[in-house]
N, C-alpha and C positions, 0 to 999 in steps of 0.2 A: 272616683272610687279608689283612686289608686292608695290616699292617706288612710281612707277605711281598711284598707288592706291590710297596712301596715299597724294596726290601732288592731286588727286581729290577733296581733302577733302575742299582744299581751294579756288576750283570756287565753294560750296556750295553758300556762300554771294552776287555769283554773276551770278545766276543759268538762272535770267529771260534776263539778256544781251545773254547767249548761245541760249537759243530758239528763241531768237531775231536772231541769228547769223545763227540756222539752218532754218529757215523762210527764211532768203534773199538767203542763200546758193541754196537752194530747187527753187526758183527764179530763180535765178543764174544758175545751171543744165539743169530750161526749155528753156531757152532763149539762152543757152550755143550750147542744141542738136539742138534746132530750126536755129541756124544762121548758121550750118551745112545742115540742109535737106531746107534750103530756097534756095541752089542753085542746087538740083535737075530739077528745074522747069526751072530754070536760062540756064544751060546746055543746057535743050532741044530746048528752045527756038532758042538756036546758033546751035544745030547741027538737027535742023527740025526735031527731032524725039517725041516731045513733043503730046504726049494723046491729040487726040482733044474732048473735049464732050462738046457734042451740046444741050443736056439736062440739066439741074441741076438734080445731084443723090437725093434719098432718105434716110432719117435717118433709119438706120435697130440697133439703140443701139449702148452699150459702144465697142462691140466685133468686132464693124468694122468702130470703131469712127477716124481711122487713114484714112483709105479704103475714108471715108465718108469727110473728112479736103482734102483727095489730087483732089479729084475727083471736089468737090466744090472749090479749087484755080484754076486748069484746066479747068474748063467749064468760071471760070473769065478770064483765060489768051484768050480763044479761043475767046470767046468774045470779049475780049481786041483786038486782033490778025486781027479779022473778020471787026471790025470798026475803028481804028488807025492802023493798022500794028504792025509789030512785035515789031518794035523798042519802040513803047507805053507799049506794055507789058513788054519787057526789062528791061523800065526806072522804072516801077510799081516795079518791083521784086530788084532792085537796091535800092528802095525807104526804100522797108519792109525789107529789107537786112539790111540798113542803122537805121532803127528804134530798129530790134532784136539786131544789134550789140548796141546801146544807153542802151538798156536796160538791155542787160547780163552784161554790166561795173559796169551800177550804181548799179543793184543788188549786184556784187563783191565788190566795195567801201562799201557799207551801212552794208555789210558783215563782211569787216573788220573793218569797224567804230564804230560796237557795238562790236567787238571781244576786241578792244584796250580797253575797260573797264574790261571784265574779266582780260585779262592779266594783263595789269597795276596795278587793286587791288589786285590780287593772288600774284603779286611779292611783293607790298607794305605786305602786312598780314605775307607772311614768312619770311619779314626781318624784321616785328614787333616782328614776335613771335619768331626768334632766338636773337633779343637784348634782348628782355622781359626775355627768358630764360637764357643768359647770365648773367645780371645784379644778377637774384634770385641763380644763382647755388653757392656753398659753396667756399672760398680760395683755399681747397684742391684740386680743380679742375684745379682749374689753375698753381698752382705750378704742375701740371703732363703735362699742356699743353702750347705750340707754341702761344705765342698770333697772333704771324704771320700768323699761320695755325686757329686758329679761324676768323683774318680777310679775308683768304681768303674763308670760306667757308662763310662767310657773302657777301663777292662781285662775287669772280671768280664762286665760287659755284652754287650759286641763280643764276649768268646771263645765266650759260649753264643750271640749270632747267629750265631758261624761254626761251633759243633759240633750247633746245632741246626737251624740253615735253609739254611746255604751245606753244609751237608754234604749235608742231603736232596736237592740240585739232581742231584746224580748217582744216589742212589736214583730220582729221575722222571725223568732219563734212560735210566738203564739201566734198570727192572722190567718198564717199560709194554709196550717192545720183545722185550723175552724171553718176557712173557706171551702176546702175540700170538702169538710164535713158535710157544710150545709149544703153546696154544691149536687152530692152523692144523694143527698135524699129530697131534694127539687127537681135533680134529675128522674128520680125515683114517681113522685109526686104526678109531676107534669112536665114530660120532656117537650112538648110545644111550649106550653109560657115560659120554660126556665129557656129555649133558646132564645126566644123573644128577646126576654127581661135580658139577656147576656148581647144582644146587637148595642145595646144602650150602655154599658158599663165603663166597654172598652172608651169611649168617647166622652165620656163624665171624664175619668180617670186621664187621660190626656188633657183635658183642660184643666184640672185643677194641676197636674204634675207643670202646668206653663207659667203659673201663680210663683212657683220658685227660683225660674232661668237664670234670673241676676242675684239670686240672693245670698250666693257665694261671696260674689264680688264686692255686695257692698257689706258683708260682714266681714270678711277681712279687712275693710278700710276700718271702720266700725274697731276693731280686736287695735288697729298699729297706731289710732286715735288714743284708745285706752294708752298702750304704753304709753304713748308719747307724754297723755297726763299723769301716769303714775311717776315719772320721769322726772318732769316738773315738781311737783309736790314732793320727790326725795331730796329733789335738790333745794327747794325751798327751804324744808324742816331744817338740813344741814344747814343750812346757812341764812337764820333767823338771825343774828347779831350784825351780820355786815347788811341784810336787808334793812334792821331800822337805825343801823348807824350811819347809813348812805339814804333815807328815809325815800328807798324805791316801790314802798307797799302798791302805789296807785300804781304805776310802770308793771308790778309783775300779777298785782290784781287784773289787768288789762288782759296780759300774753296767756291769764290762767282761765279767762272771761272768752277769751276767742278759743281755745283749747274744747272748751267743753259745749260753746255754739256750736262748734263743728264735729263734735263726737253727736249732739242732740241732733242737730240734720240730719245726720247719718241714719242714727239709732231712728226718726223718726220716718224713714226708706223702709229702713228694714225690718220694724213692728207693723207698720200699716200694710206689708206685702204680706210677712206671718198672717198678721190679724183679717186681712183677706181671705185666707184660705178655706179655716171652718167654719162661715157663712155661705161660700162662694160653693162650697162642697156639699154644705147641709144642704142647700138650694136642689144642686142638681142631685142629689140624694133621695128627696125629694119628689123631684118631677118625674124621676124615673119609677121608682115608686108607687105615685098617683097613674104611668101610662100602662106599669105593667098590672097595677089595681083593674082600669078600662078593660085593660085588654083578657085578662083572665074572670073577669066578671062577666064581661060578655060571653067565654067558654060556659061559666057555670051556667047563665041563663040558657044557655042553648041545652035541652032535652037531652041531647046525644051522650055530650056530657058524661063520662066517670067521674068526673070529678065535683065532690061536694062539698055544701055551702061551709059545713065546720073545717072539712079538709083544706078549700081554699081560702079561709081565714088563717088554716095553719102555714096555709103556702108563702102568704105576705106576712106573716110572723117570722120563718124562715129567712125572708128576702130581704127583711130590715134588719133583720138579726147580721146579713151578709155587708151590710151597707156600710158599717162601721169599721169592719175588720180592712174591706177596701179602703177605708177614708184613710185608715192607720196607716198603712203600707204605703199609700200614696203622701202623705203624712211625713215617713220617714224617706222617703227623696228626697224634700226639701231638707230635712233634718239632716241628714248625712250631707248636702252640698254647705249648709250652713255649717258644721261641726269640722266637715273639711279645710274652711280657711283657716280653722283654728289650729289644725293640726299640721298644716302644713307650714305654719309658725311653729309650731311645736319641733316638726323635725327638721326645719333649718336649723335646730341646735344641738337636736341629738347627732345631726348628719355632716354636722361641722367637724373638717380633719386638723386633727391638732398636730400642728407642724413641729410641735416642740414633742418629738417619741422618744419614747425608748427602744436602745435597740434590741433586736430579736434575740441576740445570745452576749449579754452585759457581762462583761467583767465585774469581777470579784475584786475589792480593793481592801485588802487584809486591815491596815492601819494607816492614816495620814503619817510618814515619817520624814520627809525629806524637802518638797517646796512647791508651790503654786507657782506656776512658768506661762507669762502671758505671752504668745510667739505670735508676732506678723499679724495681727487682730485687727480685722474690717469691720465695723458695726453701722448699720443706717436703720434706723428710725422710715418705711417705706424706701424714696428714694434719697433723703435726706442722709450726709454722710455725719457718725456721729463719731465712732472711731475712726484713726487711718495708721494703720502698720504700728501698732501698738504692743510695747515690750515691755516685758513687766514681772521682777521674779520678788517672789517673796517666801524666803527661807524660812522654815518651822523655827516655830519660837519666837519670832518676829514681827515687830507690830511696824506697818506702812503706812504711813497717812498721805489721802489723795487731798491738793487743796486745788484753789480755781475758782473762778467766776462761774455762773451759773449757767450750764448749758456747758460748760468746759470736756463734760463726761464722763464727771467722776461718780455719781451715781448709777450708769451706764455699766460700769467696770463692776461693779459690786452684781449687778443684776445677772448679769453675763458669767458672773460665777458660781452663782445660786443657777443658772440654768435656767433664767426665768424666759430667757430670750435665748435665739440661737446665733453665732454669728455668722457672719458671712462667707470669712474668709481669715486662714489662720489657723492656730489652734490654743485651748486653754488647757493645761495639762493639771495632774497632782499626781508627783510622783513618778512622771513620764507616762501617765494614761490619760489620754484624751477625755476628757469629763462627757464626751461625747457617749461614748464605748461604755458608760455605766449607769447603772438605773438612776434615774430620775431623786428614788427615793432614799436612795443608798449616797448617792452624793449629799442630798440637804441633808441626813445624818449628821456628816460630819460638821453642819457649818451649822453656827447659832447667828442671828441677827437681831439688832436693834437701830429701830429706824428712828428718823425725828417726829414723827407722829407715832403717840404710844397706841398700837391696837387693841383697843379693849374692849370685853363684850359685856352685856347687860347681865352679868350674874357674878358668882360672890368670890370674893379676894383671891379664895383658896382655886378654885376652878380657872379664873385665868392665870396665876402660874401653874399648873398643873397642864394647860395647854399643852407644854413643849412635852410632858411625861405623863398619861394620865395615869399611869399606874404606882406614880409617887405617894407615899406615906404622906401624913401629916406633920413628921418629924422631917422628912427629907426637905419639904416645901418652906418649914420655917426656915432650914440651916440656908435654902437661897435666899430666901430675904433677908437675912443676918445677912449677909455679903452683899447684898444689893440696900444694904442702908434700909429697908424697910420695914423690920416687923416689930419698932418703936412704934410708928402712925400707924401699923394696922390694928396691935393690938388697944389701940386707945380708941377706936372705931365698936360701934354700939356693939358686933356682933362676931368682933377679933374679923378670924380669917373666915365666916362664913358671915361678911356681911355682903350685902348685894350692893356695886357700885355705881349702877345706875347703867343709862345707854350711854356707851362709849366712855365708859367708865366717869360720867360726868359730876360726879359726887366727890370725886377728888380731885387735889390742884394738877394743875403740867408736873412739878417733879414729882407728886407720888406716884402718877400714873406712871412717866417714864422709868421709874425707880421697879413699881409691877412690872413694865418689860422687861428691866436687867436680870430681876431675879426670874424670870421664866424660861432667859437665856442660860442664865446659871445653874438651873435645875436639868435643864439639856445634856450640859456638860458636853460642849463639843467642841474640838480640838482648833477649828478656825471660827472665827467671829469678824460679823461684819457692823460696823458699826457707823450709820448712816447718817450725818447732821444729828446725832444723838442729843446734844446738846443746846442747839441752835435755838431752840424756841422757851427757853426759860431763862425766867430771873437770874439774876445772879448769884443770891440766897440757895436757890433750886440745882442752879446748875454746878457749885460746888459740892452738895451733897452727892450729886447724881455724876460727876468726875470721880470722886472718894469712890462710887459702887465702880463705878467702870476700871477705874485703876483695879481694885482688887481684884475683880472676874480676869482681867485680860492679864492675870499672871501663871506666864506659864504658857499661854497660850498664841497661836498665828494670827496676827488681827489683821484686818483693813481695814482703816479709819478714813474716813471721809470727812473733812470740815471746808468750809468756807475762810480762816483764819488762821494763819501759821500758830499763832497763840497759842491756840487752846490744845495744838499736839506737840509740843515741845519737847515732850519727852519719846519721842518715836524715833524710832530704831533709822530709819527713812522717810523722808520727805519728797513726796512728788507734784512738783508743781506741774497742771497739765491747761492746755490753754488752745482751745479749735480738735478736742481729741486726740492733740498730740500731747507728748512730755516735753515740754520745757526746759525742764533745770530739776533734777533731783540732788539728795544729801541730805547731811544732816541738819539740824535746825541752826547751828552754829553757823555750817560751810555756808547756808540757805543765805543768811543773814552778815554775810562777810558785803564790804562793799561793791565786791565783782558782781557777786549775785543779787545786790539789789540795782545796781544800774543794769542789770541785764535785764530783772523783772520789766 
């Protein structure tokens, strides 16, 4: 119960729809028992054994306000009875019959009609608050995790807290109240069969609450299956061209084939123990039913007997009427143990600490004017060392380029400055303030990046540059693509800057896409730029157009260039050759390429 608990937390916001909901419910229960004991009267009337009172009773108080409601319908019907006939009275009780049943429904509707606001925002708020907490948690997070298995705990997960736990919230509103109800007037009735009928309940109820023991356990296997297949199939989709150009279709048909075998075992655990229940339940439902039938039937035969044959027809109308409201409640144990493993998937991720914080009272950093100072920098990847004592200044105004073999740590260094990562040991300054000592969002301010894979989303030109600003004009957005080389190819595009460019902007080539990144960085307008393998993955054709954008952006401004090829940054200010996460050999592309510095390479 403890993730139920917590899964409370979020109908707080929508606390006055639940009492709205326990109002009509309470409604709902009276109108429920009542269209039950309305055909007491109804009975009698067909089998002439119906109370005649010739008097209208007296009120004697609340303690015989039921005594006092039958006595004054019966003295109506007798009258009825005495001046129309029977069948007047009949039609009367058919009438009120007809109006209780009107009224128990729409109490039920209006019941559910303010319930669909609590649930509908409880599920909106937890899929806010696990995107929210997605977006803020650190890189390191996700290189340890399945994006597959974070999307399913964003859909599969949340649907079964909302058809397992937010559903039961109306079951333990509405049953608890109806049982009472019925309860109060069986007690009323016949306090000997209603104790009877009650030695038998507790003990139904216990065996079917055993029906659910394990089915925690194997719905959360069940829920980490799912991911693991949504997992798979993301990874798949992504990577359709290396699947049939390496023609591994049978290989990952195979790993996709045993994936979903073993989600079906599972799933077919924990449907056949469900699907147990409300048979296993109607059963003893049932039998308890048919004993307390015996056993109150045998009261009526007996002479002594107050109680009569239409009353004790009302009595097991009553008791059936109670049968259901138990099944429900018992119902939602299993429901809430099943809705629990989903949820405690759920807040393994709202409940993850993000190690990457901001601190409590962040410095103010007026303007970048002075330099990026990398001091004494330890970086490891878990225990793996990836930086080691790493120094590293770069003057505003000044473009640095990292070069190195793969794994050397030059994209390490870029990361560690965006703050994506924290390091170990050392410090990264701007301007003599520890990038530590400032907000999160206040540092990526200042820095625009462009990486070698262009990120682009499924919607139109203008919206992914508009990313870095969305509050950019449409005149501001063209003048970044004018400078990023791009709003030639866009505007020759079906629908200029509001066309849509597919997923992952797949409707255009490598350089337009990367060319859409430059101008998005450009539209940023921020005083450092990081510039990752920018170039790396395109033609040649491509990758001089998309040099020509980047030359133009980075004037003016603090770069860090990353490449694999002294080449392609020739024109930088400095040159850091880095090799095991150390510096090598810096300078400039000249000093780089004098022959001391290449027999030292």
């Amino acid at each position: 119960m403890n993730y139920f608990k917590k899964i409370l937390v979020f109908a707080k916001p929508y606390k006055s729809y639940g009492f709205m909901n326990i109002g009509f419910n309470i409604l709902y229960a009276v109108f429920n028992v009542l269209s039950i004991l309305i055909f007491i009267p109804t009975l009698g009337i067909l089998f002439g054994t119906n109370e005649k009172v010739e008097a209208p009773p007296a009120y004697e108080g609340l303690g015989n306000l039921q005594g006092y409601v039958e006595g004054q319908l019966n003295f109506f019907l007798t009258q009825k009875e005495l001046e129309d006939g029977p069948v007047a009275a009949l039609a009367f009780i058919c009438l009120a019959s007809l109006i209780i049943f009107f009224f128990k429904n729409l109490f039920r509707y209006a019941a559910m009609y303010v319930l669909a606001y609590l649930r509908t925002g409880m599920v909106k708020d937890l899929q806010d608050q696990l995107y929210n907490k997605t977006l803020g948690l650190p890189l390191s997070y996700f290189s340890e995790q399945r994006k597959g298995d974070l999307m399913a705990r964003m859909t599969a997960d949340v649907k079964e807290v909302e058809s397992s736990i937010i559903n039961s919230l109306e079951a333990l509103a509405r049953e608890p109240i109806t049982i009472i109800l019925v309860l109060i007037n069986m007690l009323i009735m016949s306090p000997r069969l209603t104790l009877f009928a009650f030695i038998f309940l507790p003990i139904a109820g216990f065996l079917i609450s055993a029906v659910g023991k394990r089915l925690k356990a194997q719905s959360l296997e069940a829920q980490k299956e799912n991911g693991l297949f949504l997992s798979f199939l993301e990874e798949t989709l992504g990577g359709l061209k290396i699947i049939k150009a390496f023609r591994a279709e049978s290989f990952l048909r195979q790993r996709f084939e045993q994936s979903t075998s073993r989600f079906k075992s599972i799933m077919i655990a924990v449907l056949q123990r469900k699907g147990l229940a409300s048979p296993f339940s109607e059963f003893l439902g049932v039998a308890v039913v048919i004993t307390v039938l015996w056993f109150g039937g045998s009261l009526v035969l007996n002479e002594e007997s107050s109680l009569s044959p239409q009353a004790f027809l009302g009595y097991i109308g009553l008791f059936y009427t109670i049968i259901n409201p138990v099944k429900a409640i018992t119902t939602v144990n299993y429901n809430i143990r099943k809705g629990n493993a989903s949820a405690e998937r759920i807040f393994e991720v709202l409940e993850t600490e993000n190690v990457v914080r901001d601190p409590e009272t962040p410095k103010v950093l007026p303007a970048f004017s002075d330099e990026i100072l990398f001091k004494g920098v330890d970086f490891a990847y878990d225990e793996e060392p990836v930086l080691q004592d790493f120094n590293l200044q770069i003057p505003k105004g000044k473009t640095v380029a990292l070069v190195g073999q793969s794994g050397s740590g030059k994209s390490t260094v870029a990361q560690l400055l965006a703050r994506f990562y924290d390091i170990q040991k050392g410090q990264i300054q701007i301007d003599g303030t520890d990038i530590r000592e400032l907000a999160k969002g206040d540092l990526r301010n200042l820095i625009g990046m462009v990486t070698q894979e262009a990120l682009l989303f499924n919607d139109t030109v203008r919206n992914n540059i508009a990313l870095s600003n969305p509050e950019a004009s449409l005149e501001e957005i063209q003048e970044a693509a004018k400078v990023a080389y791009a709003h030639d190819f866009i505007m020759e595009l079906p629908d200029g800057y509001d066309t849509r460019i597919g997923d992952a902007g797949g409707k255009l080539s490598g350089g337009q896409r990367q060319r859409l990144s430059i101008a998005r960085a450009v539209l940023k307008n921020p005083p450092i730029l990081i510039l990752d393998e920018a170039t790396s993955a395109l033609d040649t054709e491509s990758e001089q157009w998309v040099q020509k954008a980047l030359e133009k952006m980075m004037k003016g401004k603090t770069a860090l260039v990353i490449a694999h090829r002294l080449s392609t940054i020739q024109n930088a200010d400095e040159i850091v050759v880095m090799e095991k996460g150390k510096i090598l050999e810096q300078g400039t592309h000249q000093e780089l390429m004098k022959p001391k510095a290449v027999t030292r390479n």
